[in-house]
Every structure is written in structure tokens, then in C-alpha cells.
N, C-alpha and C positions, 0 to 999 in steps of 0.2 A: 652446915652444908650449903646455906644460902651462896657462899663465896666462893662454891666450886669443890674438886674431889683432891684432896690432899693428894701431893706427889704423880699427879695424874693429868699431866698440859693436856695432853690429843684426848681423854672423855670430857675436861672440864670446856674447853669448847667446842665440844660438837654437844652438847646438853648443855652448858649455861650461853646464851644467843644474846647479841645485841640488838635491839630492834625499836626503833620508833624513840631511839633516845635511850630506852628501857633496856632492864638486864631481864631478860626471859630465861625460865628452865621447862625444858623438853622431859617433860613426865612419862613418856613414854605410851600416853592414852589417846586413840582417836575418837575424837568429836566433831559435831558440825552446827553450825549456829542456821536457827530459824527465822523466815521474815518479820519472826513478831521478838526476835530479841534473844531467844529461849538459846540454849547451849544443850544438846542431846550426847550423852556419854556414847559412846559404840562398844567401848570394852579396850581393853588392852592391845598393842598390838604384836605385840611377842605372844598373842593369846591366839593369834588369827593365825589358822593353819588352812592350805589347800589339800585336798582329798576329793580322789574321783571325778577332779575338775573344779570342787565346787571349793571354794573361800568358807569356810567357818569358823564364827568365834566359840571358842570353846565354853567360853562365861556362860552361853546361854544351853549347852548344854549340862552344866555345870546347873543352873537353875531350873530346867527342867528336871534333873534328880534329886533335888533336895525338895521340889514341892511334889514329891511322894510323900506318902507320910510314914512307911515305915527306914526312911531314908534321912540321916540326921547332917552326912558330910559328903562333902563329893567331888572329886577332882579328876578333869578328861585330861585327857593329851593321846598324840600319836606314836605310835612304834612302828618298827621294822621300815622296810623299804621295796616297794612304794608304800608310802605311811598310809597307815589301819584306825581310824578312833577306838579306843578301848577306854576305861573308867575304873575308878576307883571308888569305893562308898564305904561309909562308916553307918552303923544301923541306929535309927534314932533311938532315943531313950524309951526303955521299955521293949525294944526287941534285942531279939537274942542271934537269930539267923537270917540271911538275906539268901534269895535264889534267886542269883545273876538274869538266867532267863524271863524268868517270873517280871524283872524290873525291864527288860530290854523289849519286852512283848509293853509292857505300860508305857514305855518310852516311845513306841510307834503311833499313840495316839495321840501324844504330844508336838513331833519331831518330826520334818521326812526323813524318808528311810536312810540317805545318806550321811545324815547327822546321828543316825542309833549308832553307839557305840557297839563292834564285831563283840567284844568282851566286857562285864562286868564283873569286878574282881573283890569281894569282901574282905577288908581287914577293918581291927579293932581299930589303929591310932593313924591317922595320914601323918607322916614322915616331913618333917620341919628342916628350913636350913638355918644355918648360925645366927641370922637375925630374925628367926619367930615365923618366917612367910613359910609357904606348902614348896616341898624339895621336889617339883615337878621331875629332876631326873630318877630321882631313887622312885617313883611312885610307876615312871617307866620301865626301871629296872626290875620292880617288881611284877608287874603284869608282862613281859619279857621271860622274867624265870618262871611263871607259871605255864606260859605258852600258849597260844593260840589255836586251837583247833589240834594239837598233837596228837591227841587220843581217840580223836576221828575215827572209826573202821572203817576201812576199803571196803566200799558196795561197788562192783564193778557193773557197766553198763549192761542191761536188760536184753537190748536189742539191739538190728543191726543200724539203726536212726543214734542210738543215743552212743555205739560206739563211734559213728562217724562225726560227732558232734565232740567225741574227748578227743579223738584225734588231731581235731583240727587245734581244742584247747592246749593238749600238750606240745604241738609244732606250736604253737603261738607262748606257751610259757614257759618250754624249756623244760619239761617235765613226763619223765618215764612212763607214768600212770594217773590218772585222776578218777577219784571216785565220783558217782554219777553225783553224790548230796553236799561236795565241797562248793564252800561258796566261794562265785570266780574272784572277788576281790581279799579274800580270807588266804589264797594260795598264792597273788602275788601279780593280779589283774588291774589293770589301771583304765582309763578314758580312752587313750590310745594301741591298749592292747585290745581292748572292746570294740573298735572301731576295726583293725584287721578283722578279726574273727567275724564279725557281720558279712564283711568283701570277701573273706573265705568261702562262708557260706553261700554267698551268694556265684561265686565264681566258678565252684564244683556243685553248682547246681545243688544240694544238700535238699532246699525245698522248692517249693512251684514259686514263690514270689522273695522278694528281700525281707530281712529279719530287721525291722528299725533300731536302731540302739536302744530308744531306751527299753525294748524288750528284755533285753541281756542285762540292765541294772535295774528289771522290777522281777526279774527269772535269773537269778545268778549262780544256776545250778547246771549241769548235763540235762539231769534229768528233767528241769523244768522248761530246757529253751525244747528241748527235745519234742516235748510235748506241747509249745507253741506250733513248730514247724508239724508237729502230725497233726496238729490244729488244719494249719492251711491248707495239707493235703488230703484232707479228711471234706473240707469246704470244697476244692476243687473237684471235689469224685463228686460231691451233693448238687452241684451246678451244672456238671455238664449231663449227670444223667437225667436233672430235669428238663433240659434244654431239646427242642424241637428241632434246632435250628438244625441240617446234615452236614458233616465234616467229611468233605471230600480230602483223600490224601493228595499229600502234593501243591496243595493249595492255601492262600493267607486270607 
């Protein structure tokens, strides 16, 4: 391989490089060199994927699941569109059953939340391509044929807060109905569909003050931002009734 990819001019140079005299090959891995000399690997970069705005290498969530200890194998990647991190794990030796949640609840104390994979999916063998490496598409294709969130029940909104709060979610995704407990990034919610819905809310007045973003990626539910905004207006009945001060109408 050193002299290039048989039958293949345009990959052999754009991966084998001339430089400094030297023949370089583009391994495909970023790094970065330190003042004292040091070379620090980053990980892959075909590994590095964007979700919910944020840049993640999947290596390290890929290391976060293996140093569970009932966790022997483990491979992330993203699905659907806008992309989802979901996961794959093999059960280390000596366990027999893995429960996805179970591992994704251990993963938050590891990880921020953005980097917990929506899905953890158990199989026995992770699925190999013709040269021995992990078949990153079939491993997609299988957490894909399981589905995500399918089996869901519709919990329709409680009240008339947390219906005006699916309302504004389904004009903003496109969607007939949403249950109060679907997560907004699990049905099809990105950085900038999060960002409408906050100017939504705040436009139809919905609560007394603005909903900051990241309340809706640490509350990614109806029911939960719902219950932020009767937060606020729960705070603002507590404030003015303690308040001395007289509110004349008519006046600022």
C-alpha cells in the first residue's frame, strides 16, 4: 500500500502527499502536536459527527461504554435525519442480558447529556466488513430496523399550558400530534428548530418571561418545558403578591 491504491489515481493522491521532499499518507486520524513535542491522537475523523450543534467524537463514547463492566463491545454512530446517537453493545463475558436504559441512565454520569446515546441496542456479534474492521453501516441499519421510540404511547397533554406548548411543537416539526413524554430531539428537533420554538413561545406570550434554550435541551419534553414555564408563572404570582409596592393601572 505504501506506493499508493492500485487502479485508483484521484484516492492515491489525495491520501499519499508530497511534502517537505517526503511521501506522506493521510491516515485519516486527527491529531495535534504539544509544546513540549507530545503528538495527542483526537480520534478518527470519519468518527466525528455534529448533533444538536455539538461536534462529537464517537471513540469516546464508544470508551465510555466499554468501561462499564457489564459492557464487553461497543459501537456508536448516528441515524435518521436530523442525526440521533444511538449504540450498539456486546455484553461482556459472563453476562447474559444488557438493559439499554439501565446502561444509558450510567452513561449520564459519564457523558453530557448530548453525547448519551437516544438508543442502546443489544446484540450478541457487532457485524464486520470484508477486511475484519466494525460495518459501521449494517450496525446502523440495525438500530434503524429496531426503531426508535416506535412503541411510544401517546400521553396527550394534561392541560391547557402543556397543550399550547405541543402546539407550537407540532407547527414547528411538522407533526399532527405529540405526546407530552416524546423527546423533542428523538421526533425530529434540531439547534435550530429549538431556537424557533423558544421565539414562539416567547412571541405568543405562552409564559411571563423568555424560555433560554438551553432549558428545552435540559427539558426535552411538552411536559417538562411545560412545567418550567408554570415554574415562572407560579414565581411571578409569589412576587407580586408579596410586593408592597401599588400598581396603578394605566401606568409603567
Amino acid at each position: 500500500m505504501a506506493k499508493g491504491y492500485r487502479g485508483d489515481a484521484a484516492l492515491t493522491a489525495e491520501r499519499f502527499v508530497e511534502y517537505g521532499g517526503e511521501r506522506w499518507y493521510r491516515t485519516g486520524d486527527r491529531g495535534r502536536y504539544w509544546p513540549d513535542g507530545n503528538l495527542e491522537f483526537l480520534g478518527r475523523l470519519d468518527h466525528q459527527v455534529k448533533v444538536r450543534g455539538h461536534r462529537i467524537e464517537l471513540g469516546e463514547i464508544e470508551a465510555a461504554l466499554v468501561s462499564l463492566p457489564q459492557v464487553g463491545h461497543a459501537v456508536a454512530v448516528t441515524v435518521g435525519a436530523p442525526p440521533t446517537l444511538a449504540a450498539a453493545v456486546m455484553p461482556a463475558d459472563g453476562e447474559e442480558t444488557l438493559d439499554g436504559e439501565v446502561i444509558r441512565k450510567e452513561l449520564q454520569r459519564l457523558l453530557p447529556d448530548y453525547m448519551v446515546p437516544a438508543q442502546v441496542l443489544t446484540i450478541e456479534a457487532l457485524p464486520l466488513s470484508a477486511n475484519g474492521k466494525v460495518d459501521r453501516k449494517r450496525v446502523a441499519d440495525l438500530l434503524v430496523g429496531q426503531g426508535i421510540n416506535e412503541t411510544a404511547t401517546y400521553d396527550p397533554p394534561r392541560d391547557r399550558l402543556e397543550r399550547q406548548v405541543a402546539e407550537i411543537w407540532c407547527e414547528v416539526l411538522q407533526r399532527e400530534q405529540i405526546s407530552r413524554l416524546d423527546d423533542f430531539f428523538l421526533i425530529g428537533g434540531d439547534s435550530l428548530r429549538a431556537t424557533q420554538i423558544v421565539q414562539l413561545l416567547q412571541s405568543r406570550r405562552i409564559g411571563p418571561a423568555p424560555v433560554p434554550l438551553f432549558v428545552l435541551f435540559s427539558s426535552p419534553t411538552v411536559a417538562a418545558l411545560a412545567g418550567h414555564i408554570r415554574k415562572q408563572w407560579q414565581e411571578l404570582t409569589t412576587v407580586t403578591a408579596d410586593s408592597d409596592d401599588p400598581i396603578e393601572e394605566g401606568t409603567l
